[in-house]
PDBQT receptor file of N, H, CA, C and O in Angstrom, charges set to zero:
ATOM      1  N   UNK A   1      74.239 117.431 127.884  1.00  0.00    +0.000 N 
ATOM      2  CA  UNK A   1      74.209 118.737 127.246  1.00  0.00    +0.000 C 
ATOM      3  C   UNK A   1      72.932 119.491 127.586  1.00  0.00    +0.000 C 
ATOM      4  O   UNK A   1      72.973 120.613 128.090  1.00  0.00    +0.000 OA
ATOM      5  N   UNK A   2      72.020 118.984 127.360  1.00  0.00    +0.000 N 
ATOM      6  H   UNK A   2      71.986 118.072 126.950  1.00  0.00    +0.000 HD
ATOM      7  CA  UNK A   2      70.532 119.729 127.725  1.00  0.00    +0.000 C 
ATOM      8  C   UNK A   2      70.488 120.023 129.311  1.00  0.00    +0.000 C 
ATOM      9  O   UNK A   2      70.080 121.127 129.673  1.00  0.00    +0.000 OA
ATOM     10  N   UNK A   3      70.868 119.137 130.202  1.00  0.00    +0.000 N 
ATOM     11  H   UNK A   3      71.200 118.241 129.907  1.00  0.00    +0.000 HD
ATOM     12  CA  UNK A   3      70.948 119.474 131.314  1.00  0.00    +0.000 C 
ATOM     13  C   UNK A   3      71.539 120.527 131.934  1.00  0.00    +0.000 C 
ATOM     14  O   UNK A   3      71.185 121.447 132.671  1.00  0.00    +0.000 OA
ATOM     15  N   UNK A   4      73.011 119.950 131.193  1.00  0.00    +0.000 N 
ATOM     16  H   UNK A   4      73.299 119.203 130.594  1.00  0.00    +0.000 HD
ATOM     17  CA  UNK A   4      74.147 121.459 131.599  1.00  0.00    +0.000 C 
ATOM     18  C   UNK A   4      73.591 122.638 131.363  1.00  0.00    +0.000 C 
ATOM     19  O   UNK A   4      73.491 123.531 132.204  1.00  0.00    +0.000 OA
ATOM     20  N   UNK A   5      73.079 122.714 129.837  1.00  0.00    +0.000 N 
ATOM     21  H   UNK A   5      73.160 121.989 129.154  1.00  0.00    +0.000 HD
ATOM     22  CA  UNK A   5      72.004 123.854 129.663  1.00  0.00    +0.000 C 
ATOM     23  C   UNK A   5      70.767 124.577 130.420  1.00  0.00    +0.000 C 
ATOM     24  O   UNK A   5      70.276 125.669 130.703  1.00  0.00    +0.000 OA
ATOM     25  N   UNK A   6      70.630 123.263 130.533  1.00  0.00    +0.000 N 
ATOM     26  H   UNK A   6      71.028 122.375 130.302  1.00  0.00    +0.000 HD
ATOM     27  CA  UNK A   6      69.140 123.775 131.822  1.00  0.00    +0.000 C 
ATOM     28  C   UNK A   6      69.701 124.509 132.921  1.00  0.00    +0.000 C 
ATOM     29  O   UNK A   6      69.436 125.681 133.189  1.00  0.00    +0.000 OA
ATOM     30  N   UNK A   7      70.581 123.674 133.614  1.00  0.00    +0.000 N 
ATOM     31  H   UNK A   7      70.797 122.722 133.397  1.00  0.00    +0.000 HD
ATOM     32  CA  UNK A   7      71.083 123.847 134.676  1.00  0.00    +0.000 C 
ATOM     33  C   UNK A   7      71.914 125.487 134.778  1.00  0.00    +0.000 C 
ATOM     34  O   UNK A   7      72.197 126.076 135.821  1.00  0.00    +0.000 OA
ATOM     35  N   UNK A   8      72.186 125.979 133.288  1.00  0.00    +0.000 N 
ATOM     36  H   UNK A   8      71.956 125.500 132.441  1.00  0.00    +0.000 HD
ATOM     37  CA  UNK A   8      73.035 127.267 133.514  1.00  0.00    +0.000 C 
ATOM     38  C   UNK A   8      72.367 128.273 133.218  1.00  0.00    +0.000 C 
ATOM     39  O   UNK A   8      72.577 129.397 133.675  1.00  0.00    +0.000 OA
ATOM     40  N   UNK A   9      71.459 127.962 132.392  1.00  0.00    +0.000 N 
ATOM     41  H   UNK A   9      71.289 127.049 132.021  1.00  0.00    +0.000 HD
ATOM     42  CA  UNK A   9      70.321 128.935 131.550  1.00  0.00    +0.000 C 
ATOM     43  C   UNK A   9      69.261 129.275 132.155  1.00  0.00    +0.000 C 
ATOM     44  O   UNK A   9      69.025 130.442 132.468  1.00  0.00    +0.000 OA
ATOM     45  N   UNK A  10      68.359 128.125 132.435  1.00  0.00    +0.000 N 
ATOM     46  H   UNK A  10      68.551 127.177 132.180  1.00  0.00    +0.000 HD
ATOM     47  CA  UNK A  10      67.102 128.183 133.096  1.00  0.00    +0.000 C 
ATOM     48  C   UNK A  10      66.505 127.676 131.687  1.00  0.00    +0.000 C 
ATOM     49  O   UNK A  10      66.934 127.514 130.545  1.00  0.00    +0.000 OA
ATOM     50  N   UNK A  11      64.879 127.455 132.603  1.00  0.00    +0.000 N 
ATOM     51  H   UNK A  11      64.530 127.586 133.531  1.00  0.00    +0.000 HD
ATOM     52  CA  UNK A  11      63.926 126.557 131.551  1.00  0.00    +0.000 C 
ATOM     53  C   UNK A  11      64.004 127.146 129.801  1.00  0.00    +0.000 C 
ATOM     54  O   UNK A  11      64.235 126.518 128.768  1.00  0.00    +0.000 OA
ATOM     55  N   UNK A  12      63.688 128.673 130.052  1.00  0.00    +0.000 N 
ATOM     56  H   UNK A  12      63.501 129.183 130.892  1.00  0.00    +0.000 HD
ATOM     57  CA  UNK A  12      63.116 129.433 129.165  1.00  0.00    +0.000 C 
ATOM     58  C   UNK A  12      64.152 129.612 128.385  1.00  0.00    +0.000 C 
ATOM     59  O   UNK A  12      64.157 129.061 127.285  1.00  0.00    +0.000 OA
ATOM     60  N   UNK A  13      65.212 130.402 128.789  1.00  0.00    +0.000 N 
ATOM     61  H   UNK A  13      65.208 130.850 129.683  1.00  0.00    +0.000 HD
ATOM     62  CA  UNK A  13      66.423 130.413 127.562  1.00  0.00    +0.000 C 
ATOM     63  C   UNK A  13      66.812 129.058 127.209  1.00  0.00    +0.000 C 
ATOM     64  O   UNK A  13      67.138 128.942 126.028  1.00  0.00    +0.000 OA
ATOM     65  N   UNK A  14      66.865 128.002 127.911  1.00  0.00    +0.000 N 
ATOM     66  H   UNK A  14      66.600 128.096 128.870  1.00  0.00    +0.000 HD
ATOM     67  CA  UNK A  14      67.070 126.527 127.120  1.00  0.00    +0.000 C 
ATOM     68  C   UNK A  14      66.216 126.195 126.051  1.00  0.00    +0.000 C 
ATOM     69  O   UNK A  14      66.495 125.244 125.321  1.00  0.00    +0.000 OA
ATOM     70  N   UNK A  15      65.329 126.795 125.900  1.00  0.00    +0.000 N 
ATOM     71  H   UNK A  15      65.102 127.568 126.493  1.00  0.00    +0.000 HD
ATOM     72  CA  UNK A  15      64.367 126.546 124.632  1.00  0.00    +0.000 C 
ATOM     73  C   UNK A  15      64.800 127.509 124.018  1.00  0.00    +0.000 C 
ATOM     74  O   UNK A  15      65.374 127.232 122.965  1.00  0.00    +0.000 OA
ATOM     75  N   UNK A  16      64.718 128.785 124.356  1.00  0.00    +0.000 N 
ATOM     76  H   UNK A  16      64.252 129.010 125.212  1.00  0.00    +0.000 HD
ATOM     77  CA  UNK A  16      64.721 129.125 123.327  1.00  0.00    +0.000 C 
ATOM     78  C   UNK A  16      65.957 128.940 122.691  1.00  0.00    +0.000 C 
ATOM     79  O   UNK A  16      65.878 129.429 121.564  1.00  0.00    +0.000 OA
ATOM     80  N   UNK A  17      67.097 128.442 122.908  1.00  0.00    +0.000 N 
ATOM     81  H   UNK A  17      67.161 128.045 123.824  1.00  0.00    +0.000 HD
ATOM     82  CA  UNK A  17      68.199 127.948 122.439  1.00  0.00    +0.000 C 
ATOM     83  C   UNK A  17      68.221 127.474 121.348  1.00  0.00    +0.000 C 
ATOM     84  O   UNK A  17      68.769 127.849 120.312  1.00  0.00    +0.000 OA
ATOM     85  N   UNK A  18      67.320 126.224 121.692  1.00  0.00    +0.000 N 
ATOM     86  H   UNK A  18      66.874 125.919 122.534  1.00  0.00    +0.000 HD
ATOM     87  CA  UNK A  18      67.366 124.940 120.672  1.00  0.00    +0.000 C 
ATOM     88  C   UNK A  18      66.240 125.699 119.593  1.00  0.00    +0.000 C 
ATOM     89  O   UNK A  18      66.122 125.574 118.374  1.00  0.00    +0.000 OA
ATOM     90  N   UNK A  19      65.636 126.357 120.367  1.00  0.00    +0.000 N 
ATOM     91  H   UNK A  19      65.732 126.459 121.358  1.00  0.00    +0.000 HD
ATOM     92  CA  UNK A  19      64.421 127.653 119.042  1.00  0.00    +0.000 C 
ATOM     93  C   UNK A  19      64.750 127.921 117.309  1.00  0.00    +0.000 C 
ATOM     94  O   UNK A  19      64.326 127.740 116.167  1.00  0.00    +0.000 OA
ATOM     95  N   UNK A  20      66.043 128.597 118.281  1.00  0.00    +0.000 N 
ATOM     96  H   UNK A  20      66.387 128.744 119.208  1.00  0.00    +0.000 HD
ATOM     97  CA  UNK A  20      67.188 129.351 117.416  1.00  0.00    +0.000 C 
ATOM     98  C   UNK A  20      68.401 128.428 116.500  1.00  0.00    +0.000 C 
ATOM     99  O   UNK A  20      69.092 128.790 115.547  1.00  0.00    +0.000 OA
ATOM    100  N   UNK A  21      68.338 127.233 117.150  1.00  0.00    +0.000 N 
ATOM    101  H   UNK A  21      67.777 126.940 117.924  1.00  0.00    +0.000 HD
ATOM    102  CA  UNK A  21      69.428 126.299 116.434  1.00  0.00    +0.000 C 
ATOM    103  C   UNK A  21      68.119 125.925 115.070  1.00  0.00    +0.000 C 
ATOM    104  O   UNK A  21      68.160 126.332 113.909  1.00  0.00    +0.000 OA
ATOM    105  N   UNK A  22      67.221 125.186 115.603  1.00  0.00    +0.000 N 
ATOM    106  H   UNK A  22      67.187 124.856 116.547  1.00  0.00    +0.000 HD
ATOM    107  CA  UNK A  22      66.402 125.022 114.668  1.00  0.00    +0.000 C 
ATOM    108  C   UNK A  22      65.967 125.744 113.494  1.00  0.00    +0.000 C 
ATOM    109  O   UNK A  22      65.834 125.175 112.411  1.00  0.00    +0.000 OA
ATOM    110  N   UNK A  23      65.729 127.041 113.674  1.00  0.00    +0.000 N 
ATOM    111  H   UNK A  23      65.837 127.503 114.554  1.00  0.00    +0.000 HD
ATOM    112  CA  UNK A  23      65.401 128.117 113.115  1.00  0.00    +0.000 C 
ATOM    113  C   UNK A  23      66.306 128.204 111.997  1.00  0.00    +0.000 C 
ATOM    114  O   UNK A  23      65.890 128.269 110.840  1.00  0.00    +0.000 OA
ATOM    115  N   UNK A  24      68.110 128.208 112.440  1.00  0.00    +0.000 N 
ATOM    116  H   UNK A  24      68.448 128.155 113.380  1.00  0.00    +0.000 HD
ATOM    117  CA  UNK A  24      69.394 128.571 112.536  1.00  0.00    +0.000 C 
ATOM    118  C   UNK A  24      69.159 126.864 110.590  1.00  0.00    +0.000 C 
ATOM    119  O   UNK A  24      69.000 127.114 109.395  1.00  0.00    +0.000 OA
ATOM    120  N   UNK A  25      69.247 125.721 111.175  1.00  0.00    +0.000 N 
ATOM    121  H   UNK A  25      69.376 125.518 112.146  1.00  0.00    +0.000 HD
ATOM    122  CA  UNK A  25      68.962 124.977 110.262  1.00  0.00    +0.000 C 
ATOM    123  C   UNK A  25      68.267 125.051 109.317  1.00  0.00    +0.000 C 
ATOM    124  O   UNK A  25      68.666 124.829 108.173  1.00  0.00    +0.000 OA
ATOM    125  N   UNK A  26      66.864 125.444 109.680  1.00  0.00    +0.000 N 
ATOM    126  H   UNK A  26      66.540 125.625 110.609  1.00  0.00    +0.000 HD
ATOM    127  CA  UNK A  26      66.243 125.033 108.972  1.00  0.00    +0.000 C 
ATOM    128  C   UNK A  26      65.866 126.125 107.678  1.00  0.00    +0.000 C 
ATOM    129  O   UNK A  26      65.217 126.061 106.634  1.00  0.00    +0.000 OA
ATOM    130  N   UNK A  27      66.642 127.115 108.374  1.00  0.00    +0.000 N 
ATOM    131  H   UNK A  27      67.168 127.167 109.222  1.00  0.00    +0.000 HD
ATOM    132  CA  UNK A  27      67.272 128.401 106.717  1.00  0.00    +0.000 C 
ATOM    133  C   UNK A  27      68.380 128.016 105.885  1.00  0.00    +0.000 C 
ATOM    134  O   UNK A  27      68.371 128.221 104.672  1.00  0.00    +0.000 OA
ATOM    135  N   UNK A  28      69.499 127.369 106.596  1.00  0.00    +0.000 N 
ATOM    136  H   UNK A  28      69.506 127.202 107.582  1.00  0.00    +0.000 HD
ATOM    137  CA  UNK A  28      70.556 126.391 105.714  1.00  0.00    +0.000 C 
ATOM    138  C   UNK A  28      70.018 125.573 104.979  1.00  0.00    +0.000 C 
ATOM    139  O   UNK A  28      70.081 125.682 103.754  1.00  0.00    +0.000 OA
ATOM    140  N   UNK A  29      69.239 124.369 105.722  1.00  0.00    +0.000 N 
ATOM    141  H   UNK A  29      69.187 124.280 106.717  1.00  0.00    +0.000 HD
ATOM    142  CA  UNK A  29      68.601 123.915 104.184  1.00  0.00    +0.000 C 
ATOM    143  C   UNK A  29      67.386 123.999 103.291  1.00  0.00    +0.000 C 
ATOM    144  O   UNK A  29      66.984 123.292 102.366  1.00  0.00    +0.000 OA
ATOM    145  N   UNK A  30      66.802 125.405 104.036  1.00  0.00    +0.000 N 
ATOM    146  H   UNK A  30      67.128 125.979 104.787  1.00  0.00    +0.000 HD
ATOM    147  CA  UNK A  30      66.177 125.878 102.347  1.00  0.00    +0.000 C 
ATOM    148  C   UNK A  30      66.843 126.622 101.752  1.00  0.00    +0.000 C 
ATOM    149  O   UNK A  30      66.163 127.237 100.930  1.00  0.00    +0.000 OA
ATOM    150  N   UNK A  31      67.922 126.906 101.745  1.00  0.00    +0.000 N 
ATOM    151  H   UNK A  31      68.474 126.407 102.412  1.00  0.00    +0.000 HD
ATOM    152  CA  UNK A  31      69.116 127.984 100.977  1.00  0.00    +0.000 C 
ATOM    153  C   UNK A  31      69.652 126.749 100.280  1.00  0.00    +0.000 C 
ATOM    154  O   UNK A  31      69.229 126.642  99.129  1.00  0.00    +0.000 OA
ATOM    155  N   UNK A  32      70.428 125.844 100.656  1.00  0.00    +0.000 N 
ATOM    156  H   UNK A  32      70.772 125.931 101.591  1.00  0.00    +0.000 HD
ATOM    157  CA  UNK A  32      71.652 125.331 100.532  1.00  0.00    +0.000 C 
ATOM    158  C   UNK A  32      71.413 124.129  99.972  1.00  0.00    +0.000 C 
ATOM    159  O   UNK A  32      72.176 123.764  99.077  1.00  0.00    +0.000 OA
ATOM    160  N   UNK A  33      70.182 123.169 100.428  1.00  0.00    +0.000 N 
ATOM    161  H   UNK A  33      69.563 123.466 101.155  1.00  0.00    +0.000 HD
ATOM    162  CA  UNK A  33      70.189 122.019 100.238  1.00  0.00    +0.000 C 
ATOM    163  C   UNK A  33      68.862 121.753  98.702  1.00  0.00    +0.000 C 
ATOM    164  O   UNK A  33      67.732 122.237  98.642  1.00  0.00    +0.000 OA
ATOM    165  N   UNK A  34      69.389 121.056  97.905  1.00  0.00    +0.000 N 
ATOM    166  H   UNK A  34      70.307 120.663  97.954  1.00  0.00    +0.000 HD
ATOM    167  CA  UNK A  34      68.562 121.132  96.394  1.00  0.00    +0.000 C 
ATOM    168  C   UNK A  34      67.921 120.274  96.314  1.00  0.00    +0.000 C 
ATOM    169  O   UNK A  34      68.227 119.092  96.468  1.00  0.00    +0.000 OA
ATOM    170  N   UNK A  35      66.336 120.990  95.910  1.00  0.00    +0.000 N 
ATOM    171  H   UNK A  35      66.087 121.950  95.785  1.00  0.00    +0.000 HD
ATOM    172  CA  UNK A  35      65.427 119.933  95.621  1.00  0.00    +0.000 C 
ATOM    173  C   UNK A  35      65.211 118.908  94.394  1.00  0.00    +0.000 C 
ATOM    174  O   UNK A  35      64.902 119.195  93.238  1.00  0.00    +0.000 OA
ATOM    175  N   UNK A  36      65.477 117.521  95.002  1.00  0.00    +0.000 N 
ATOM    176  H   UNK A  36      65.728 117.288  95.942  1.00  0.00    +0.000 HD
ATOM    177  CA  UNK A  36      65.226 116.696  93.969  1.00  0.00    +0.000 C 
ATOM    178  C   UNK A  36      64.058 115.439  93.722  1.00  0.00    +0.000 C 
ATOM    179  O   UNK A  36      64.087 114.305  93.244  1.00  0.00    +0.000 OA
ATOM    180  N   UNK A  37      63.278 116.112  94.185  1.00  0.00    +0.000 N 
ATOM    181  H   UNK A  37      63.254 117.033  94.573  1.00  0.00    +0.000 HD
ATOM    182  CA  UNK A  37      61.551 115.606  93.848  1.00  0.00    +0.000 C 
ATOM    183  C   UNK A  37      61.410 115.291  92.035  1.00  0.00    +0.000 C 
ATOM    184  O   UNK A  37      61.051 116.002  91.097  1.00  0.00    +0.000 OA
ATOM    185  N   UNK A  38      61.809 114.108  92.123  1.00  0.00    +0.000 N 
ATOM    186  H   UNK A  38      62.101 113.530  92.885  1.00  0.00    +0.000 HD
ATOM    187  CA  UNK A  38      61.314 113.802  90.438  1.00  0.00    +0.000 C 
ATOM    188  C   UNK A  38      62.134 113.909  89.556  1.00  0.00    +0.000 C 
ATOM    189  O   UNK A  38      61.988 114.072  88.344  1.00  0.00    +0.000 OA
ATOM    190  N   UNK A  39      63.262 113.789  90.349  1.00  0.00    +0.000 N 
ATOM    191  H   UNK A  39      63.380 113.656  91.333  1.00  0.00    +0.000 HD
ATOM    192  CA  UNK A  39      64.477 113.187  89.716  1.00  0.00    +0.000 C 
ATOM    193  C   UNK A  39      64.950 112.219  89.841  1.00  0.00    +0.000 C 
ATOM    194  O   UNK A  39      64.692 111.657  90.906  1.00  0.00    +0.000 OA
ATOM    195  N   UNK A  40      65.974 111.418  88.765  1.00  0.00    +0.000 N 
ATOM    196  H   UNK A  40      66.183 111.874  87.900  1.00  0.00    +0.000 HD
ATOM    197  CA  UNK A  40      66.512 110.267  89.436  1.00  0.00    +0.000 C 
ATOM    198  C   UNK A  40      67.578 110.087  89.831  1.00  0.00    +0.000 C 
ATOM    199  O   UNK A  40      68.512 110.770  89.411  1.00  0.00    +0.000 OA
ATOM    200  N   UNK A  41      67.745 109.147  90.723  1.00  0.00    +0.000 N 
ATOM    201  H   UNK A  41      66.986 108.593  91.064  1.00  0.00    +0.000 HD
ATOM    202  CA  UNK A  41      69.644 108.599  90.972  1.00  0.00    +0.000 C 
ATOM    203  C   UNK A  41      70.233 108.707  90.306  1.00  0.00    +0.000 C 
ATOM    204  O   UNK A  41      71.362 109.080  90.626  1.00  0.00    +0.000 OA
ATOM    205  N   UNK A  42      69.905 108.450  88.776  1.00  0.00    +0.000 N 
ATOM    206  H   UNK A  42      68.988 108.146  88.516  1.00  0.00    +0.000 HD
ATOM    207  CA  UNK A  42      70.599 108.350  87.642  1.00  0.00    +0.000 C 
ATOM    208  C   UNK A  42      71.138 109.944  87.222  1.00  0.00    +0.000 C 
ATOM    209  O   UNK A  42      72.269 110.177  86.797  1.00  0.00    +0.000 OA
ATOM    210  N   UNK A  43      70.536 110.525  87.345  1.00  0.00    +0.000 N 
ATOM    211  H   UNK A  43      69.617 110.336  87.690  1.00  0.00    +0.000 HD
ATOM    212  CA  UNK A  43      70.621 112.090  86.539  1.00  0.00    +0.000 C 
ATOM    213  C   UNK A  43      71.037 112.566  87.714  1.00  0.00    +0.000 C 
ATOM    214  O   UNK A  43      71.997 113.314  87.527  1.00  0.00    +0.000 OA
ATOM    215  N   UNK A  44      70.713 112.461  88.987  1.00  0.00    +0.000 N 
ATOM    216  H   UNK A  44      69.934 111.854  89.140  1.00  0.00    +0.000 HD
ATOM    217  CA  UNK A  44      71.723 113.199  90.249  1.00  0.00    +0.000 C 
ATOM    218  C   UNK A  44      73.381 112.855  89.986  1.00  0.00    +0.000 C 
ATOM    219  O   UNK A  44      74.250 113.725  90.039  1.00  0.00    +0.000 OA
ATOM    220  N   UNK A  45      73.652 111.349  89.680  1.00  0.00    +0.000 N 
ATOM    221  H   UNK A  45      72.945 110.643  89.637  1.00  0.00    +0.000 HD
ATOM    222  CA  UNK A  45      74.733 110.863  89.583  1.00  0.00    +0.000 C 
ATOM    223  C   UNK A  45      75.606 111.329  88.614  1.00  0.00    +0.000 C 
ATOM    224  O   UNK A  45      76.754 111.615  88.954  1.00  0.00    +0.000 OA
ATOM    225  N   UNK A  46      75.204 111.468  87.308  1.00  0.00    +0.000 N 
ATOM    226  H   UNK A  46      74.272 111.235  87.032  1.00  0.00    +0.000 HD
ATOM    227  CA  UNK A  46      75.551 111.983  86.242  1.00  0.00    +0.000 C 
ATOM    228  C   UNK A  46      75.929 113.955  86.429  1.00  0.00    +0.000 C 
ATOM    229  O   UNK A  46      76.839 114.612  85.923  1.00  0.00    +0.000 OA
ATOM    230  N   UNK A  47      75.075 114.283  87.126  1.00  0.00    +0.000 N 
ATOM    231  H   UNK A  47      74.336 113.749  87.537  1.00  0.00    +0.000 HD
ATOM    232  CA  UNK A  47      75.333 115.939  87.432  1.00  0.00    +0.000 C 
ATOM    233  C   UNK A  47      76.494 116.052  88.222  1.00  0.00    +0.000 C 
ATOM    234  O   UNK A  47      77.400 116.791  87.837  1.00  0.00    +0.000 OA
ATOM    235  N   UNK A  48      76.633 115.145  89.733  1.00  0.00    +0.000 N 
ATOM    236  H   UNK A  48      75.897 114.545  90.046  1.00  0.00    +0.000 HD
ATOM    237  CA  UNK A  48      77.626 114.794  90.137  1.00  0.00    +0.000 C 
ATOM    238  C   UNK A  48      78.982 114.741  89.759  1.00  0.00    +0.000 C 
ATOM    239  O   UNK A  48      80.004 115.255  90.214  1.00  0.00    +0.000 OA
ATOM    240  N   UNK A  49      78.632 113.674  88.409  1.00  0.00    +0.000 N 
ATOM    241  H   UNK A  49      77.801 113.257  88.040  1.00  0.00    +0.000 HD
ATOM    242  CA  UNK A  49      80.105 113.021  88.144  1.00  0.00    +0.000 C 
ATOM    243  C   UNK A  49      80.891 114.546  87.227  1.00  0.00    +0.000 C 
ATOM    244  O   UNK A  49      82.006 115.051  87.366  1.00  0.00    +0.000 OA
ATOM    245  N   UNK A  50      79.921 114.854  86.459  1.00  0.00    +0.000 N 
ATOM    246  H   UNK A  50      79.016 114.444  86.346  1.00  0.00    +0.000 HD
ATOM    247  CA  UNK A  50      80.249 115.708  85.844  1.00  0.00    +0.000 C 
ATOM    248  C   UNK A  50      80.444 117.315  86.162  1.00  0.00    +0.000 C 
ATOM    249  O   UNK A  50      80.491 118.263  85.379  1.00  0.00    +0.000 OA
ATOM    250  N   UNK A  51      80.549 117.270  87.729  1.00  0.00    +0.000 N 
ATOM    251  H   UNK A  51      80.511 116.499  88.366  1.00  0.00    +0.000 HD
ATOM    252  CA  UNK A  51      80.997 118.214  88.426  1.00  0.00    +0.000 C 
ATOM    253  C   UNK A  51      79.921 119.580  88.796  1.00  0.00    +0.000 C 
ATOM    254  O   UNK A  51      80.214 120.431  89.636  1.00  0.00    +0.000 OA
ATOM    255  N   UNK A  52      78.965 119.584  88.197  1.00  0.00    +0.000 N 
ATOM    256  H   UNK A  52      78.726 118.893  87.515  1.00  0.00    +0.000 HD
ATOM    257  CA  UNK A  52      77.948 120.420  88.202  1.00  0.00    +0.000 C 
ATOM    258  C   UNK A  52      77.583 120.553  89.716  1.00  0.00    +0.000 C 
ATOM    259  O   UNK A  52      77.318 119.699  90.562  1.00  0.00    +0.000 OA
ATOM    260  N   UNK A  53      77.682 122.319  89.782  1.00  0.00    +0.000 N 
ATOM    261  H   UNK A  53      77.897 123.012  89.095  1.00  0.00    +0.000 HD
ATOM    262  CA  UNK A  53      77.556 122.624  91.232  1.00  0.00    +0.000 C 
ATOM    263  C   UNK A  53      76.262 122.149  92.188  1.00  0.00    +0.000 C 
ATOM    264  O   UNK A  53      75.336 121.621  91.573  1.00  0.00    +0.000 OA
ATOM    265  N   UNK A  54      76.103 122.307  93.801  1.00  0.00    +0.000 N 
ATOM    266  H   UNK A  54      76.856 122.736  94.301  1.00  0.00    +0.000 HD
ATOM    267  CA  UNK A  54      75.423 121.574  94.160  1.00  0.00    +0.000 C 
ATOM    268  C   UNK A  54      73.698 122.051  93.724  1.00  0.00    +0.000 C 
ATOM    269  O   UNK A  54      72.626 121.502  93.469  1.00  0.00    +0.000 OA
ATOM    270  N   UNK A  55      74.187 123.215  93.823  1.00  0.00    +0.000 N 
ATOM    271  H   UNK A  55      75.058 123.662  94.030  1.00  0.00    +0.000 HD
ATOM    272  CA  UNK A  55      72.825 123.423  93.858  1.00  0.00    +0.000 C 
ATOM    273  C   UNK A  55      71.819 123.552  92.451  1.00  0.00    +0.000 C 
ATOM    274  O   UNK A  55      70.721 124.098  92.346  1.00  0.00    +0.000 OA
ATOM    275  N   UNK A  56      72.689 122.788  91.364  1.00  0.00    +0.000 N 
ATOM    276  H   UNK A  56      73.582 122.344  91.449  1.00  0.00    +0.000 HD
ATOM    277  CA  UNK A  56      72.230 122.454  89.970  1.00  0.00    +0.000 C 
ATOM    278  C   UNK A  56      71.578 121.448  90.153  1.00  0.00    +0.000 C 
ATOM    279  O   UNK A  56      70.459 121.519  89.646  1.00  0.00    +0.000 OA
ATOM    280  N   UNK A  57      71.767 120.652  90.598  1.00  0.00    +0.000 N 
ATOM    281  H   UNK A  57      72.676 120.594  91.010  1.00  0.00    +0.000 HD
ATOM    282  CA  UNK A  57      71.928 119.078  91.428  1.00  0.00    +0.000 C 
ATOM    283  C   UNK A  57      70.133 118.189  90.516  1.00  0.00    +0.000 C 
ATOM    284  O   UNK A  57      69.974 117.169  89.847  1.00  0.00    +0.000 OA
ATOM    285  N   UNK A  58      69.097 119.379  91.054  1.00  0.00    +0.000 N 
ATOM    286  H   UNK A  58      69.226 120.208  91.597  1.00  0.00    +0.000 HD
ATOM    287  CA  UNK A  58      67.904 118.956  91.220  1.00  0.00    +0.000 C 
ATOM    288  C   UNK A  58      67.207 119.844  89.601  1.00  0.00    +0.000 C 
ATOM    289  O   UNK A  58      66.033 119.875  89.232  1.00  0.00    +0.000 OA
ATOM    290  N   UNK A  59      68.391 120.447  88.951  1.00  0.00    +0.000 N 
ATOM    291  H   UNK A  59      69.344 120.422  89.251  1.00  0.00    +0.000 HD
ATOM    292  CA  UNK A  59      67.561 120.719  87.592  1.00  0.00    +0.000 C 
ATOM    293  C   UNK A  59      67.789 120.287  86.519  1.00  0.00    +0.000 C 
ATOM    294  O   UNK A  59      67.065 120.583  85.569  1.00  0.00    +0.000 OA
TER     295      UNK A  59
């Protein structure tokens, strides 16, 4: 894959490719993905079971 890329793109747009995928991620999971610093398994599990949406998850 990186090659094919290289090979069709050139050096510079192949980075910046993967730039943009990264970039592209790493706004999904500060949007999307919930922080649970100092919580436990226990109380994630329980929010879980009890259907509470994801992004309640970590309060």
């Amino acid at each position: 894959t990186f090659l094919t890329l290289l090979n069709h793109f050139g050096h510079a747009n192949t980075f910046w490719l993967y730039a943009a995928f990264n970039l592209a991620f790493l706004l999904f999971t500060w949007a999307l993905v919930p922080e649970t610093k100092g919580v436990t398994l226990e109380h994630i599990e329980c929010k879980l079971m009890d259907g509470a949406p994801l992004r309640d998850i970590g309060r």
